[in-house]
C-alpha positions in Angstrom: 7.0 -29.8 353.3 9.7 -28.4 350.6 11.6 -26.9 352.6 14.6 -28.7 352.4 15.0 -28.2 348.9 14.8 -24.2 348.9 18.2 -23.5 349.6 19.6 -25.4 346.6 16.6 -23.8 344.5 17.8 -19.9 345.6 21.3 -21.3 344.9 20.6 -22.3 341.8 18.9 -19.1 340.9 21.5 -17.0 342.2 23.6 -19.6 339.8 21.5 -18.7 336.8 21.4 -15.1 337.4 24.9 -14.8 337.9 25.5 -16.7 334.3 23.4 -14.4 332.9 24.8 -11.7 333.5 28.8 -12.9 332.6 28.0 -14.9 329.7 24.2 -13.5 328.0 25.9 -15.2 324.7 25.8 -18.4 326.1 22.5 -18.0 327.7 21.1 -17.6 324.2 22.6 -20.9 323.2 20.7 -23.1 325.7 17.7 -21.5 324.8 18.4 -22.0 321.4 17.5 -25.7 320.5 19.7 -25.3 317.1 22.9 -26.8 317.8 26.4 -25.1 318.1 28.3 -23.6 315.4 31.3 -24.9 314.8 32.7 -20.8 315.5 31.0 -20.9 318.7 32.0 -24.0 320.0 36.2 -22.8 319.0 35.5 -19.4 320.5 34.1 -21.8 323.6 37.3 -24.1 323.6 39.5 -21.0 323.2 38.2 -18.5 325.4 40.6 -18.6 328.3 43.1 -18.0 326.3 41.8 -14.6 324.6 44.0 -11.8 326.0 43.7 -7.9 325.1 47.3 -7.2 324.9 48.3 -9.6 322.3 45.4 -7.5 320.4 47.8 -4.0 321.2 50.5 -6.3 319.8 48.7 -7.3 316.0 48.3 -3.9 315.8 51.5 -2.3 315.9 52.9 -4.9 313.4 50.8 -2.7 310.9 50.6 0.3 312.5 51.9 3.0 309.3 55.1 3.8 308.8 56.5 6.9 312.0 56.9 10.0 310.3 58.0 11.5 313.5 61.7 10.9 312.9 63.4 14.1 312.1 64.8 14.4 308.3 66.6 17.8 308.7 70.0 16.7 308.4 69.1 15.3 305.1 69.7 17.5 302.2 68.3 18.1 298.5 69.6 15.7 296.2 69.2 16.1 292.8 69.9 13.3 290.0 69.3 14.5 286.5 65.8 16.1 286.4 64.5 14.3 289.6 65.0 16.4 292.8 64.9 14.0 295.8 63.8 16.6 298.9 64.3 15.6 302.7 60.7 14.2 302.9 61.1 12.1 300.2 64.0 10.8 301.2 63.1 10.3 305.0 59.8 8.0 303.6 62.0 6.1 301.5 64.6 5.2 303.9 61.7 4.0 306.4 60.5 1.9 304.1 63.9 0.4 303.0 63.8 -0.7 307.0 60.2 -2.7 306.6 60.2 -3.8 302.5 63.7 -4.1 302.1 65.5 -2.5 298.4 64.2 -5.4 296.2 60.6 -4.8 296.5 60.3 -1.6 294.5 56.5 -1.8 293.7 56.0 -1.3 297.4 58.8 0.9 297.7 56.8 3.6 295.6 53.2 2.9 297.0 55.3 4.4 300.3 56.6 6.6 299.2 53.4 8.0 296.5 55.7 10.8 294.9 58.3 9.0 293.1 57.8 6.2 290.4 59.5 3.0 290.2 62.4 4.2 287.9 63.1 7.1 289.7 63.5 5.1 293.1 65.9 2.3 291.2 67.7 5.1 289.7 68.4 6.3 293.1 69.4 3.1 294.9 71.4 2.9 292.3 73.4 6.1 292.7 73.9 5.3 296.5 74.8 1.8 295.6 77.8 3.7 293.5 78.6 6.4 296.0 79.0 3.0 298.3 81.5 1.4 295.9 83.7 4.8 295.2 83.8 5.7 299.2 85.4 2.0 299.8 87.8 2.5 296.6 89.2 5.9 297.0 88.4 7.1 300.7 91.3 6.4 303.2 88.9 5.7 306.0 85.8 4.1 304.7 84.2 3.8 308.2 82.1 1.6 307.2 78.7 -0.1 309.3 79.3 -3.2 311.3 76.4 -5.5 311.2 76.1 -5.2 314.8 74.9 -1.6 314.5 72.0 -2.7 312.3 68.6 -4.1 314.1 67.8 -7.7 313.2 65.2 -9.5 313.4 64.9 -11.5 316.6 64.5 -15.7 317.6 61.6 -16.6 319.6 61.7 -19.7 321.6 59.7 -22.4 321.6 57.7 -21.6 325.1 57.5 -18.2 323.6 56.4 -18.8 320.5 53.8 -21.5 321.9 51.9 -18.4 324.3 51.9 -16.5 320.9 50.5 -19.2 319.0 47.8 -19.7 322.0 47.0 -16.0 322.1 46.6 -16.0 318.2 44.3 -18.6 317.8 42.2 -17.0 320.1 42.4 -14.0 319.0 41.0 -15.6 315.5 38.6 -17.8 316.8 37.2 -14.4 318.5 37.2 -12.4 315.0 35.5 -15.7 313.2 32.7 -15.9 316.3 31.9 -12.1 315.9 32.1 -11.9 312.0 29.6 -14.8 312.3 26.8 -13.5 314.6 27.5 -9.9 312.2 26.5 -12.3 309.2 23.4 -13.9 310.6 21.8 -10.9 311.9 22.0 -9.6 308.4 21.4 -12.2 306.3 20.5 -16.3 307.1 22.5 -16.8 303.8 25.7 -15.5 305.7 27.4 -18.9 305.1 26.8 -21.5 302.7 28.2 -24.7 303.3 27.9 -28.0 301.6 23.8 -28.5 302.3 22.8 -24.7 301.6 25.0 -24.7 298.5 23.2 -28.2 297.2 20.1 -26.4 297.9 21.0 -23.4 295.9 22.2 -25.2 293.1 19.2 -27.0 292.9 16.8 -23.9 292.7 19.4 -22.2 290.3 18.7 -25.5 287.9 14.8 -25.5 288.2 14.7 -21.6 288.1 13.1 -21.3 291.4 15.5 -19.0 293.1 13.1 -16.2 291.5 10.2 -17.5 293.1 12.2 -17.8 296.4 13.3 -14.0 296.1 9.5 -13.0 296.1 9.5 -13.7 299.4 9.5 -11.0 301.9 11.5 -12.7 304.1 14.2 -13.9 301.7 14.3 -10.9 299.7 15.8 -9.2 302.9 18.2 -11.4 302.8 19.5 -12.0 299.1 20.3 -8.5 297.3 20.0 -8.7 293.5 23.7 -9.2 293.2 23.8 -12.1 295.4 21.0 -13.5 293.7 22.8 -13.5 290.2 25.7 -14.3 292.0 24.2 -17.4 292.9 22.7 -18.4 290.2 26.3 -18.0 288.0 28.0 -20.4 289.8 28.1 -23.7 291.3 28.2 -23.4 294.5 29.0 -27.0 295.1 31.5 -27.3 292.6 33.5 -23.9 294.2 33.3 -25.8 297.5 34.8 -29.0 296.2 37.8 -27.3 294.3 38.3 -25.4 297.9 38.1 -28.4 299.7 40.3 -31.3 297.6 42.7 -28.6 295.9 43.2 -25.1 296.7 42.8 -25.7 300.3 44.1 -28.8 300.8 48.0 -29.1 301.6 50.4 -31.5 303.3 48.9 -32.6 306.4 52.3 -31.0 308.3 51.4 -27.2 306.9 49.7 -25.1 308.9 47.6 -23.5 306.4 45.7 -26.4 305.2 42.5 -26.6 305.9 42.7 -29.5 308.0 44.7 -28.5 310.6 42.5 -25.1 310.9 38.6 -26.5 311.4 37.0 -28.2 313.8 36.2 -31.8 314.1 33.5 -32.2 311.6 33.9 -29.0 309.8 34.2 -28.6 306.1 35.6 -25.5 304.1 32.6 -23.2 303.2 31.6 -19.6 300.9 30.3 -16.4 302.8 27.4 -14.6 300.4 30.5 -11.9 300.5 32.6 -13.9 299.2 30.3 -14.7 296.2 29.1 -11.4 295.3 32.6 -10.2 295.4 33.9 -13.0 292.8 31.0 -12.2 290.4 31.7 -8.7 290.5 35.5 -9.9 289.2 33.9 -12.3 286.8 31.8 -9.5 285.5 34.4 -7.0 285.4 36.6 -8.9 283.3 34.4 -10.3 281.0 32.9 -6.2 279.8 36.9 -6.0 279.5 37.1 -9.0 277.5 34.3 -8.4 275.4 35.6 -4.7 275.0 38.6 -6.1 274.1 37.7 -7.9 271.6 34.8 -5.7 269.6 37.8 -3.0 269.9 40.2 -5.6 268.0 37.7 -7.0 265.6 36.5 -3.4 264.2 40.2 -2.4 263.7 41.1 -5.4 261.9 37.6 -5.2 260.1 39.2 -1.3 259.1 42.6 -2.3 258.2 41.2 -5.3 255.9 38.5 -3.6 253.9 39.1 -2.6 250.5 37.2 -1.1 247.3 37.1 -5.1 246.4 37.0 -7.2 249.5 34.5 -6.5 252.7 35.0 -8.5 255.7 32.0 -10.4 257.5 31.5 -7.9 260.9 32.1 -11.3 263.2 34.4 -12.1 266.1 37.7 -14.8 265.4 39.3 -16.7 267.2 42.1 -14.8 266.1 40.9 -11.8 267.5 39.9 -13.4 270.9 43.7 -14.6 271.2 45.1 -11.1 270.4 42.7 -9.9 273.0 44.1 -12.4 275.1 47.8 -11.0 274.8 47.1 -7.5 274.6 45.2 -8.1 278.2 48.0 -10.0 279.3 45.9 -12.9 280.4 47.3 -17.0 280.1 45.3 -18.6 277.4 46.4 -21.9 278.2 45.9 -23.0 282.1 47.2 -26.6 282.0 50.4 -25.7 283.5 48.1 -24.2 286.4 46.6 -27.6 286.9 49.1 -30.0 285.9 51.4 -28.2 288.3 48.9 -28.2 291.1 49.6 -31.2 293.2 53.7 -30.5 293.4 52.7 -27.0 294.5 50.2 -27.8 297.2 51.8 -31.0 298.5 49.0 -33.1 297.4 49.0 -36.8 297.4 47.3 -38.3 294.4 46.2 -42.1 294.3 45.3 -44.0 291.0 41.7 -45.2 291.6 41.5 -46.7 288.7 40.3 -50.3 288.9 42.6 -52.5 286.6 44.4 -55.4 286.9 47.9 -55.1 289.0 47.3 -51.8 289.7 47.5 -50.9 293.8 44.7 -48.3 294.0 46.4 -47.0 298.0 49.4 -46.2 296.3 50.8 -42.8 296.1 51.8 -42.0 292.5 54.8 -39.8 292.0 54.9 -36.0 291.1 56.4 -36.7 287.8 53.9 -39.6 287.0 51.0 -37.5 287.8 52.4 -34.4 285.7 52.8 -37.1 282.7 49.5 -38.4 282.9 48.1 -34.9 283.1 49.7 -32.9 280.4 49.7 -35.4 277.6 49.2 -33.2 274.2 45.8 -34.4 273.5 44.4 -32.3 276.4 46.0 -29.3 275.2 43.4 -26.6 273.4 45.5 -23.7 273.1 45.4 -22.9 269.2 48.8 -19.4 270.0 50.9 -21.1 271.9 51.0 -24.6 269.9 53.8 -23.0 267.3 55.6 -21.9 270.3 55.2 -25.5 272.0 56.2 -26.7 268.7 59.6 -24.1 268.4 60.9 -25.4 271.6 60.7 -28.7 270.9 62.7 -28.1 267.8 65.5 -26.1 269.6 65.4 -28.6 272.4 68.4 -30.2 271.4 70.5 -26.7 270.6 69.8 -25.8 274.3 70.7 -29.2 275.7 74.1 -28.8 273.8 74.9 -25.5 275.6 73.7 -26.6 278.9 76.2 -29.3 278.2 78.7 -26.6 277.5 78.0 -24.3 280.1 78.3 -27.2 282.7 81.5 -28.3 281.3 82.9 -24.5 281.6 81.2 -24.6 285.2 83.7 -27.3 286.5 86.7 -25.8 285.0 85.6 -22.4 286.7 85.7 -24.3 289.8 88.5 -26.4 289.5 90.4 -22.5 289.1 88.8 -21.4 292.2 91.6 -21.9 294.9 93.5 -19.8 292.6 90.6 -17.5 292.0 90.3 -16.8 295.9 93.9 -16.1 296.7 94.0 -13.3 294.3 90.6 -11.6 295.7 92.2 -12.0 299.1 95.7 -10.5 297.1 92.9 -7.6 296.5 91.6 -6.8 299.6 94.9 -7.0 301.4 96.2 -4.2 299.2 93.4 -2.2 300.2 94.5 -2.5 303.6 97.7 -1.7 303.0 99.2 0.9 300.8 102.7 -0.1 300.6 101.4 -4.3 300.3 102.7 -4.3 296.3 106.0 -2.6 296.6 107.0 -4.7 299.6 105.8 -8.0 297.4 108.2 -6.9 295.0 111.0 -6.9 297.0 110.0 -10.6 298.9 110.7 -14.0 296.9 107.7 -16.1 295.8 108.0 -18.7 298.6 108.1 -15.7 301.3 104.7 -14.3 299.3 102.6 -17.6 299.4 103.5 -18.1 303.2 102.4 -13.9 303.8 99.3 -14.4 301.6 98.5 -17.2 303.5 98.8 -16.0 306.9 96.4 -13.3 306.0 93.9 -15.3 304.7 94.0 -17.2 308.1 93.8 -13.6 309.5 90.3 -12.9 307.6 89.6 -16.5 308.7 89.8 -15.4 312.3 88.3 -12.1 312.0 85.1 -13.5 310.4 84.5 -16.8 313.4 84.9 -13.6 315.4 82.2 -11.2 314.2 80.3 -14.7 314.1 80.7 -15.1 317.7 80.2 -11.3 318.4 76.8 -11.7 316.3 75.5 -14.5 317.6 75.9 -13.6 321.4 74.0 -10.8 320.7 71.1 -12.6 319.0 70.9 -14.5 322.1 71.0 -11.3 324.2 68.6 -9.9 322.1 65.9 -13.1 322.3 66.0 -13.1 326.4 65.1 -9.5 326.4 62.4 -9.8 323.9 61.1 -12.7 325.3 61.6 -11.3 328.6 59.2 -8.3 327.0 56.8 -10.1 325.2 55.6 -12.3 328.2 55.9 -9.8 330.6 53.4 -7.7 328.4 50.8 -10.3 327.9 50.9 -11.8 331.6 51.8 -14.7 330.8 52.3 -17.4 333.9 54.9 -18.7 331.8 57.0 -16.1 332.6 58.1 -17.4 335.9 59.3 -20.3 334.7 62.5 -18.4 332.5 65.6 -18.4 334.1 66.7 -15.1 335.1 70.1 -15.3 333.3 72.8 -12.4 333.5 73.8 -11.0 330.9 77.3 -11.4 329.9 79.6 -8.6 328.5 79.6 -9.0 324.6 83.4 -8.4 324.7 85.3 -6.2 322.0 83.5 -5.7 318.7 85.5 -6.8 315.9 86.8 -4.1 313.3 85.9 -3.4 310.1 86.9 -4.3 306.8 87.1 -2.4 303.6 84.8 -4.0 301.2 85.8 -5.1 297.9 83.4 -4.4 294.6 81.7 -6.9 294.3 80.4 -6.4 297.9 79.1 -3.1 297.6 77.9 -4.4 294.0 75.8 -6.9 296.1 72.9 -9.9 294.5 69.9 -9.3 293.0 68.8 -13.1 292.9 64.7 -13.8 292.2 63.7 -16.4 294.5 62.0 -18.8 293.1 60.4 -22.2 294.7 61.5 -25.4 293.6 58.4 -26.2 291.2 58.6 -22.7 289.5 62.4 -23.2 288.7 61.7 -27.0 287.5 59.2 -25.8 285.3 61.4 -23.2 283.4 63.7 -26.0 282.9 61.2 -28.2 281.7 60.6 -25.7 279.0 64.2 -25.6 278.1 64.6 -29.1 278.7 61.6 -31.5 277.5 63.3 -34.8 278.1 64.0 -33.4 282.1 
């Protein structure tokens, strides 16, 4: 009497068997009553787009630096008592290519045999070899930018399979790092309900009581459970949430535009434990620190006459402070805070005429914030107080130096004829007898046609440049989504490639060219602050 319903019964078996077996994770979850993770349910959304070969491609953008490239045609060099051998040199040359010459710290951590000074010392000395070889040598042969690799463009449709494969690739590493977590521990995660929870025990002292527990004392090491019981968890995840990772709703890092819909910022038990192993650490420092300073100024103060008490100042805590090299005063770090995230901070307070949905200004908020009365740093009051006594010194040669500024740039016409007088004569060797013999109206008009000349040669190597950036980004496009398979690929116009035409010559550089510009960068709220300090009234 059933009969008519056993085919779509076997089918639906065969159905469930075959789910089974492709997907035994998802199985689990609809046996599972406890609803989805929010890492499961992105690894769900994102799963089509997971592919193996973008995860060949995240690795080699760290794969170690190739020591395979031969360094025999590089010889000993030795400056003062350093001796620079082939190896040496062939490691730091490879990582000039990823770190660039201004990062020196990294430079060295490369390289693991030479310190900081040495490697300065000897970018230094090819920095001068440079500058006499363009000077004295009567072919400089010097590199054209086109010989050196740049980085390349990506497009848009490009870029947008990238980004695709990406997040996949991290919603895959955030579902797997979360299953990891639960099998070893139910405390993996702590949001916003287990950390209320926690901080609640950690009040009443019950996480003790809960650690007796068998099946909780798996779970919780001793560290974690100290851990916990340091902080507040609730108050970490708030200061995650409203500050440190909040931004600008338009970058990509804030926290926003990373979780899912209904997902708030949380701790891992890692996470924890490894922040109250820093807190720790410090603090035996710290205290170190400061029993070390204490004694010695408990030594250098005793006499036959007068005994010092054996306690710990203040003054000794601030000494501590400086010798450690650690900011005793963090307003700056908070009043700061909302310029440097992007934050937009409203004025909830309830008075009269005051519109509590506007958006108060960066400089409004900083006033309101660093007013002197919530300053509590005892050293650096005298310096607060030393600026603000030579504020108006330094506001007089800021005046100064601006007023030289313009009259440096109302000379600048002149100035830039005469460096152009400069290079031309190192073009030419004969260029200062032959403007000897020509009248000054027939030297304006030849100095002029040569700066038109440099004019034209530099729209050129433009040109030449910039045809083969564009070269360069349909090949590597060309490669990138013919390595990951992507269906995009089919829709890219297969374009020839047109000749890059003659590559323009080479100059001889002047000095201050080979000299080059060691410029910090520095973002706009780092700079405004240093001027603040030199500048109060800014």
């Amino acid at each position: 009497m059933d009969t008519s319903h056993d085919p779509d019964e076997s089918d639906s078996r065969v159905n469930a068997r075959s789910h089974d077996n492709s997907s035994q994770e998802e199985h689990a979850i609809d046996k599972d009553p406890s609803p989805i993770s929010f890492q499961q349910r992105k690894w769900n959304r994102l799963r089509n787009q997971y592919n193996d070969q973008y995860l060949d491609l995240f690795k080699t953008a760290f794969d170690p630096i190739d020591d395979s490239r031969s360094n025999g045609n590089l010889p000993p060099t030795q400056l003062g008592a350093v001796t620079w051998h082939p190896e040496e040199k062939a490691k730091l040359y490879q990582a000039l290519c990823r770190r660039g010459r201004h990062d020196l710290p990294a430079l060295a951590d490369l390289i693991s045999s030479k310190s900081v000074i040495e490697i300065k010392a000897y970018l230094d000395n090819l920095r001068e070899q440079e500058t006499d070889r363009q000077r004295f040598e009567a072919q400089p042969k010097n590199i054209s930018q086109a010989e050196i690799p740049a980085a390349v463009e990506i497009g848009p449709e490009c870029e947008k399979v990238l980004d695709r494969a990406a997040d996949a690739l991290l919603a895959f590493q955030e579902q797997y790092d979360h299953v990891a977590g639960q099998q070893r521990s139910d405390l993996w995660l702590i949001n916003q309900e287990v950390a209320s929870e926690l901080d609640e025990k950690a009040g009443d002292g019950d996480i003790d009581a809960e650690v007796e527990d068998p099946k909780f004392d798996e779970q919780v090491t001793p560290i974690s459970e100290r851990a916990i019981g340091l902080f507040r968890l609730t108050a970490l995840l708030e200061l995650s949430e409203r500050l440190f990772m909040n931004k600008s709703r338009d970058n990509p890092n804030s926290w926003h535009n990373i979780a899912e819909v209904g997902e708030r910022p949380s701790l891992t038990l890692e996470t924890v434990s490894d922040l109250f192993d820093l807190v720790v650490n410090f603090l035996r420092r710290l205290v170190q620190s400061c029993l070390f300073i204490t004694q010695s100024r408990i030594r250098a103060s005793t006499s036959r006459d007068y005994r010092p008490s054996g306690t710990v100042k203040e003054e000794d805590v601030v000494a501590c402070l400086n010798v450690l090299g650690v900011k005793s005063n963090t307003a700056s770090y908070w009043v700061e805070l909302a310029r440097r995230n992007d934050l937009q901070v409203v004025d909830d307070a309830h008075r009269r005429g005051v519109d509590t949905n506007a958006v108060l200004a960066y400089d409004a908020v900083e006033a309101s914030l660093s007013w002197s009365g919530r300053s509590r740093s005892v050293s650096t009051a005298p310096t607060a107080a030393h600026k603000g006594h030579s504020s108006g010194s330094i506001g007089s040669e800021e005046d100064s130096s601006d007023d030289s500024e313009e009259v440096d740039n109302v000379e600048e016409p002149g100035d830039e004829i005469l460096s152009h007088e400069e290079g031309d004569q190192d073009l030419t060797h004969d260029s200062q007898t032959e403007g000897d013999a020509t009248s000054p109206d027939r030297q304006s008009k030849v100095h002029l046609s040569e700066r038109e000349k440099l004019g034209i040669l530099e729209i050129a190597q433009e040109e030449y440049l910039e045809r083969m950036d564009q070269s360069a980004r349909r090949q590597e496009e060309a490669r990138l989504l013919s390595f990951l398979g992507a269906e995009d690929m089919e829709k890219i116009k297969k374009e020839d490639v047109e000749g890059l035409g003659v590559r323009p010559k080479e100059l001889r550089k002047s000095i201050e060219d080979c000299a080059g510009l060691d410029i910090d960068y520095e973002a706009d709220w780092e700079s405004r602050a240093k001027r603040q300090k030199l500048d109060p009234a800014a």
